[in-house]
N, C-alpha and C positions, 0 to 999 in steps of 0.2 A: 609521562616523562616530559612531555611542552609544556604542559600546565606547571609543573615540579621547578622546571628553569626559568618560565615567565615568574613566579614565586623569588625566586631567589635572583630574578634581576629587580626585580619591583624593591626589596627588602633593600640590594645595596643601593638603590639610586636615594631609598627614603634614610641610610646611614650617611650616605654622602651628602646628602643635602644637612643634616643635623653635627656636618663633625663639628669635635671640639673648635678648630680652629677657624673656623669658619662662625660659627658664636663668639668667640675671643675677638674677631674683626670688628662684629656687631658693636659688642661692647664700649672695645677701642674707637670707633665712630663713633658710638656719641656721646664718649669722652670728648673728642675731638670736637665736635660740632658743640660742646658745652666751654668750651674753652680751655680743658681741665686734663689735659692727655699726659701734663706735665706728672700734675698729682695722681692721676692714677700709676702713672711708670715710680714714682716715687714709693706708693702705698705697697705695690706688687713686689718691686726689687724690695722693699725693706723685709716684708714678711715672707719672702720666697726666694726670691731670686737670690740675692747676694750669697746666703746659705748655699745655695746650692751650687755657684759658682768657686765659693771656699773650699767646699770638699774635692772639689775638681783640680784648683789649683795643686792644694796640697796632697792629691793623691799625685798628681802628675810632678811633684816636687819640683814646680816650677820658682824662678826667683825674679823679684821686678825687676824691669829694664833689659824682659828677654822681649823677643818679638812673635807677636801672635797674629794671627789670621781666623775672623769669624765667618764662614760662610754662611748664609741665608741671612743677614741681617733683618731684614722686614723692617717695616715701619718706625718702631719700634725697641731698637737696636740696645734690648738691654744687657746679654753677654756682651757684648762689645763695650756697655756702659761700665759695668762692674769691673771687666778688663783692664780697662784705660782708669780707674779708681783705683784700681790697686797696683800699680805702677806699671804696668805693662806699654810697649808702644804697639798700635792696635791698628791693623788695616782689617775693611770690612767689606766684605762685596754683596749681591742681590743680583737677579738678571732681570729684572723690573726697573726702568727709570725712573717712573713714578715712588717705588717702595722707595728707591737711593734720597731722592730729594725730599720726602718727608722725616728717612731719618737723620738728614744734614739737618734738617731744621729743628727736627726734636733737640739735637746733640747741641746743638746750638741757645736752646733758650736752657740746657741744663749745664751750659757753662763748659763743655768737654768736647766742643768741636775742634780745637790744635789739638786733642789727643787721640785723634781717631781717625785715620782718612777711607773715604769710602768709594768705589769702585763699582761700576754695574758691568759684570759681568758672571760668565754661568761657572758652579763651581766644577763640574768635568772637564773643565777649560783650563784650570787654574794650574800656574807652578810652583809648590811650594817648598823649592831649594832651599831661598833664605827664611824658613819661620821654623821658631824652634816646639813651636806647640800651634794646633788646627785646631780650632771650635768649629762642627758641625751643627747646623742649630737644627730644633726636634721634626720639624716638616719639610724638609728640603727633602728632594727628589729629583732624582731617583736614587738614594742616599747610600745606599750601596757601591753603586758605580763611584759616588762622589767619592766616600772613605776609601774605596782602591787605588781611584787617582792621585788621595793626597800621599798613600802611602807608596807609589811607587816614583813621587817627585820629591819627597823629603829626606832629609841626610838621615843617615843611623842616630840611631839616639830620639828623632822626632818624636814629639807625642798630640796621637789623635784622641780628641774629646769628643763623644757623640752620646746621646739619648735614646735610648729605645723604652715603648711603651710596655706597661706590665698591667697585672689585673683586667681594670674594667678598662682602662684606655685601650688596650690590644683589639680593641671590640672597632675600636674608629684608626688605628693606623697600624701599619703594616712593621715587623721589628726587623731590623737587620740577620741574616743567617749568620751571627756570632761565632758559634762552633768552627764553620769552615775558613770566616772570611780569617779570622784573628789566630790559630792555631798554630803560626806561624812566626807570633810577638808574644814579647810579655803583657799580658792586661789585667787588670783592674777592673770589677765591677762595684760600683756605690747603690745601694736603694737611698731614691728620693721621695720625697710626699709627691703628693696628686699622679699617683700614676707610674711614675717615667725609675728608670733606671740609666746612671750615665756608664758609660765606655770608656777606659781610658786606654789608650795599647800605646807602646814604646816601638817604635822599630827595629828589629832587628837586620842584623847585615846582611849582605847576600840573599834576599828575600824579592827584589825587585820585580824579578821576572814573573813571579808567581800571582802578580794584578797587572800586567799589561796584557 
């Protein structure tokens, strides 16, 4: 039974050393260290991203010139990109300094810094009264806790956008308990490429109490 569990800690420490996101840094680094982080955000959002930020909009029947809020921006801040591209006004937060100030400067050489302001702070922390739609982004943590908090500070009507892994990605990140947390709202589920499936839930009323 010791040998059984030294096994299966050995196994998760060699997944966690290999997650996807943690390769995606690699990558993003030496874009970065090549000069090239621009084109690679460019490459990515064109064949992926934006797609997949369109389904989300339009499931959430969202209309420009509402106000959004992306939590986890990272580096890299391309929900946040695509947001503020499709007329949204976009506040963007990270509880990383460092993450915040690399993607001021990203947004920045892509021409989209006045349409985006960004914030480091943690999203369990966040109040989100005034946003009429939440992007959760796919690695934030402890992301559970994060989608309760935004749904118990956002008006009726709010809608939260989140990512959970399907297939082979389930294998390196952990999915939100869908069924219990959301049972409560109307939601939406979209299948994306590489993996991921998004979340979409509407708030309903009188429901508060049920995440604090």
């Amino acid at each position: 039974m010791e040998n059984n569990g030294k096994a299966q800690y050995k196994n998760k420490r060699f997944l966690a050393f290999f997650r996807i996101d943690y390769l995606t840094a690699l990558v993003l680094k030496s874009f970065e260290k090549m000069g090239s982080w621009v084109i690679f955000g460019k490459i990515y959002n064109y064949i992926f991203y934006r797609k997949m930020i369109f389904k989300e909009i339009t499931a959430a029947e969202l209309k420009p010139g509402a106000k959004v809020l992306h939590i986890g921006s990272g580096p890299l801040p391309l929900t946040s990109l695509c947001l503020a591209d499709s007329g949204f006004i976009v506040d963007a937060i990270d509880n990383d300094g460092e993450t915040i100030f690399a993607a001021v400067k990203t947004t920045k050489k892509l021409g989209l810094d006045k349409a985006i302001t960004f914030k480091k702070t943690d999203g369990v922390e966040i109040n989100c009264l005034n946003y009429d739609a939440v992007w959760i982004s796919f690695i934030v943590q402890p992301k559970e806790e994060v989608v309760k908090k935004v749904l118990a500070t956002m008006n009726d009507g709010g809608k939260v956008i989140y990512r959970n892994p399907r297939g082979w990605l389930a294998w390196f990140y952990q999915r939100v308990d869908t069924q219990k947390l959301i049972s409560w709202h109307h939601h939406t589920k979209i299948k994306q490429v590489l993996g991921k499936e998004s979340i979409i839930i509407t708030k309903k009323s009188n429901c508060t109490e049920f995440f604090l």
